[in-house]
TORSEBA-681106 format. One record per residue (C-alpha): residue number from 1; residue in one letter; chain; x, y, z. Coordinates in nm, 3 decimals. Layout:
N
<node NUM; 'A'; 'A'; <X; Y; Z>> ...
//
This chain:
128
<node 1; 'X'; 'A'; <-3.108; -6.440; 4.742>> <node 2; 'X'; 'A'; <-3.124; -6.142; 4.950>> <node 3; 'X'; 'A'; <-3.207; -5.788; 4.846>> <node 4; 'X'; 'A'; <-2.908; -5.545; 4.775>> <node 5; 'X'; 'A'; <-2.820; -5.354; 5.069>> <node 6; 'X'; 'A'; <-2.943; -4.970; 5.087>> <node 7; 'X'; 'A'; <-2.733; -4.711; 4.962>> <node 8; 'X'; 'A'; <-2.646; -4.473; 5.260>> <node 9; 'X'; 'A'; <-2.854; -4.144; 5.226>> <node 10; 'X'; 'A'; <-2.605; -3.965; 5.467>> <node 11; 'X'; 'A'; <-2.201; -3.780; 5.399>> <node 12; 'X'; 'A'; <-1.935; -4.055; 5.573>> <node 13; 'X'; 'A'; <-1.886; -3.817; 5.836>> <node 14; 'X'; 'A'; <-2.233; -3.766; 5.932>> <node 15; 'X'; 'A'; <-2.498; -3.956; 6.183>> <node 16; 'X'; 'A'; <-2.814; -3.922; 6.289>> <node 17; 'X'; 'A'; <-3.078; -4.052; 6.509>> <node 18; 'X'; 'A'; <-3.483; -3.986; 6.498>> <node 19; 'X'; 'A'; <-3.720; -3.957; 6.787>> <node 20; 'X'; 'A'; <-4.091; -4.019; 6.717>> <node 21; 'X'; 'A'; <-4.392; -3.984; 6.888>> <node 22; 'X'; 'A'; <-4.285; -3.734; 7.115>> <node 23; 'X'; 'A'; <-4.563; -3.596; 7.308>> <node 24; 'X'; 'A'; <-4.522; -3.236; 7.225>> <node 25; 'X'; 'A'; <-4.651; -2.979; 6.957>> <node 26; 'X'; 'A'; <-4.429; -2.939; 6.664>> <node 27; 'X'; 'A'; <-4.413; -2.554; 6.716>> <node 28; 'X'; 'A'; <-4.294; -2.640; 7.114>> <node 29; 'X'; 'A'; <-4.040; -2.871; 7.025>> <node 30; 'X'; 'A'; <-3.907; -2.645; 6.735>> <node 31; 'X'; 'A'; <-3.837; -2.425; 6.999>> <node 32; 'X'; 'A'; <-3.561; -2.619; 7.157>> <node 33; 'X'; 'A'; <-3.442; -2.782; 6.771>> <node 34; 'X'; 'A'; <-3.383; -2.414; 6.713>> <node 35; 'X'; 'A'; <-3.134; -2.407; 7.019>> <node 36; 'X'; 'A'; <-2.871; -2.683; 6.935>> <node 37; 'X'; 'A'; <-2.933; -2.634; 6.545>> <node 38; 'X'; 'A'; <-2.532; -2.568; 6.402>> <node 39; 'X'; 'A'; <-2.366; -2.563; 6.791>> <node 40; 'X'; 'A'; <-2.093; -2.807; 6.892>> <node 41; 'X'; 'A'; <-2.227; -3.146; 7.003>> <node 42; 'X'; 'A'; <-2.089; -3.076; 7.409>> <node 43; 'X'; 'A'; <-2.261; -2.692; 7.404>> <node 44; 'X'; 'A'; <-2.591; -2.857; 7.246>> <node 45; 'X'; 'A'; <-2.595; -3.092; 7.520>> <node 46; 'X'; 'A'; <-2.496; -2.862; 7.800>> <node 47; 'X'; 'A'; <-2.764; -2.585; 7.690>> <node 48; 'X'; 'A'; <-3.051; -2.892; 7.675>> <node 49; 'X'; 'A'; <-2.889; -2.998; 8.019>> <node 50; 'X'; 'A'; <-2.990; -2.636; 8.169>> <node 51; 'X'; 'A'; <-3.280; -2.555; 7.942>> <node 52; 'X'; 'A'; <-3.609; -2.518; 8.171>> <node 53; 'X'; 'A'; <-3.835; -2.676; 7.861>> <node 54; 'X'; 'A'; <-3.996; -3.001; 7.936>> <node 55; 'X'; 'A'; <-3.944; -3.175; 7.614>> <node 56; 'X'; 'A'; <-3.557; -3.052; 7.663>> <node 57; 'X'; 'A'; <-3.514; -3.399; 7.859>> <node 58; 'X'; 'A'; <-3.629; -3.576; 7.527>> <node 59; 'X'; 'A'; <-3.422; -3.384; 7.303>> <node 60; 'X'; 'A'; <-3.079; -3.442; 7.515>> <node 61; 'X'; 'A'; <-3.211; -3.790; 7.475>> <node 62; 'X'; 'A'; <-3.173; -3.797; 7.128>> <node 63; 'X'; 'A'; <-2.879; -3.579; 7.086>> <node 64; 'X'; 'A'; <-2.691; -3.856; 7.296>> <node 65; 'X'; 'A'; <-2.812; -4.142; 7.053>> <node 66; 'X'; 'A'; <-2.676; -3.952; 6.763>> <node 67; 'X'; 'A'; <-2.351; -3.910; 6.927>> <node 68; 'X'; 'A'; <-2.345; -4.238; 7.011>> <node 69; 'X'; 'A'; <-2.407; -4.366; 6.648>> <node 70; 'X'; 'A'; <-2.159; -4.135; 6.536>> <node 71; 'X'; 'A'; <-1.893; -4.265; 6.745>> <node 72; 'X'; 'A'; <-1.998; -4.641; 6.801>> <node 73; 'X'; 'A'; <-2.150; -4.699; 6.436>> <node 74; 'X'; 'A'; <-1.955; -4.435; 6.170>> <node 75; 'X'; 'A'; <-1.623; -4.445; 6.428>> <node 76; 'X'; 'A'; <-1.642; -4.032; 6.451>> <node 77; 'X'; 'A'; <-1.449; -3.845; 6.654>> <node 78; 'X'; 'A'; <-1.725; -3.742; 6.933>> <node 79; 'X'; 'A'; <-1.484; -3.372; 6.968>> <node 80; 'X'; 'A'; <-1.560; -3.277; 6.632>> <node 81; 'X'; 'A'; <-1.929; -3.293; 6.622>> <node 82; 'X'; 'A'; <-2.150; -3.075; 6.550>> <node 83; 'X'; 'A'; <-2.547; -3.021; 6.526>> <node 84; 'X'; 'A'; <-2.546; -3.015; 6.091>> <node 85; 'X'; 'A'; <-2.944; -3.064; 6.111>> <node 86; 'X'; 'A'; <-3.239; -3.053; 6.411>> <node 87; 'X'; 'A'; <-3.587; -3.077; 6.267>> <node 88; 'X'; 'A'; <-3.936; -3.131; 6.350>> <node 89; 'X'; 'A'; <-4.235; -3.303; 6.179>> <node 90; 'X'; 'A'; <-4.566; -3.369; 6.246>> <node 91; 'X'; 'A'; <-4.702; -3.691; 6.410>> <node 92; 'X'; 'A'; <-5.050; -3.762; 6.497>> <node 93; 'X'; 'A'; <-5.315; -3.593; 6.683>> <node 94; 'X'; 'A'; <-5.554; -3.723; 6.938>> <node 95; 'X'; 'A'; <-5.872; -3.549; 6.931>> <node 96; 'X'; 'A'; <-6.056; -3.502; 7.295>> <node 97; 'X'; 'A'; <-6.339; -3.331; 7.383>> <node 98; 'X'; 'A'; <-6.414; -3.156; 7.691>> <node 99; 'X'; 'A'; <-6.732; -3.043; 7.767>> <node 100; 'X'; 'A'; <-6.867; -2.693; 7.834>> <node 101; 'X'; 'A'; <-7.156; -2.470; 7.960>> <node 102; 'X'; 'A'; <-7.537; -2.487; 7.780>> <node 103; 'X'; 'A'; <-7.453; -2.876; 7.660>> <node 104; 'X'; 'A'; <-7.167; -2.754; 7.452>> <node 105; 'X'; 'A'; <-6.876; -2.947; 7.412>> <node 106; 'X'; 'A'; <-6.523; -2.818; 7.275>> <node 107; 'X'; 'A'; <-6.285; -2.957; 7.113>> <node 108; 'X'; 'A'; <-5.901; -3.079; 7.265>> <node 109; 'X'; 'A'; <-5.583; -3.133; 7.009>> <node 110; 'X'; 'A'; <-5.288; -3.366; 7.131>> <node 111; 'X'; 'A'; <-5.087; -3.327; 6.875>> <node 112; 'X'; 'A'; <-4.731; -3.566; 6.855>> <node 113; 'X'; 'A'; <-4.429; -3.475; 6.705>> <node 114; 'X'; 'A'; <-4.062; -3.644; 6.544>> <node 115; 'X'; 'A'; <-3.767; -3.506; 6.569>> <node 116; 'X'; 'A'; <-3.481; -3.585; 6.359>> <node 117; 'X'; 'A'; <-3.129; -3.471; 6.459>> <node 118; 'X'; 'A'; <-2.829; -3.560; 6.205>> <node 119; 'X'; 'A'; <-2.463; -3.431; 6.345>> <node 120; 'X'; 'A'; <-2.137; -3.405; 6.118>> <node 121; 'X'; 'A'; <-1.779; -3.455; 6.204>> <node 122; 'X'; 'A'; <-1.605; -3.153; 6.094>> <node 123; 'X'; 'A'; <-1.237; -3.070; 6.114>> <node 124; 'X'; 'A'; <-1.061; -2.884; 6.360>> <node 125; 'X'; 'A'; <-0.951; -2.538; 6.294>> <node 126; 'X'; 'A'; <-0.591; -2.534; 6.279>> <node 127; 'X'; 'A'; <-0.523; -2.160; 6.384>> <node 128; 'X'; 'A'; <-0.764; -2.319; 6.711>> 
//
């Protein structure tokens, strides 16, 4: 006897796809989150496509994966997406020290950081 499957924590019309251990700062990455975060799934991707951010590359990454579950997984209409949720927690930090003048040595954070990006089907205007 198995356990019972897991209640879905997401709507019907909604998908989403995580990205961990993304080497970035939280506050860095939130920086891009904050770009796609409520846009249309093709204007999220084409601003990440142009965006001059490093981590940008990552984030596209994603983005695509969450389409793709939306459409191959949840059978969503890809036109209709759009960017419901983009957020960014914490991972873990590698601590590195560097050394400095008079025997001194100071202290290097390299901090990770998930991102979580959830997109919802939502209906086409009809006066659009």
């Amino acid at each position: 006897m198995s356990k019972p499957k897991r209640e879905r924590v997401l709507a019907d019309n909604e998908a989403k796809a995580v990205a961990r251990m993304l080497r970035v700062s939280p506050q860095k990455l939130n920086l891009v989150a904050q770009l796609i975060r409520g846009r249309k799934a093709s204007a999220a991707l084409a601003d990440l496509q142009f965006s001059r951010k490093r981590i940008a590359v990552d984030v596209k990454k994603c983005l695509e994966s969450a389409i793709a579950n939306a459409e191959n997984n949840h059978n969503l209409e890809v036109d209709d997406l759009v960017v419901a949720e983009a957020h960014v927690g914490n991972g873990i930090v590698m601590k590195r020290f560097s050394p400095r003048g008079r025997g001194r040595s100071g202290r290097i954070y390299k901090p990770f950081s998930h991102l979580t990006i959830v997109v919802r089907q939502v209906e086409a205007e009809a006066g659009a």
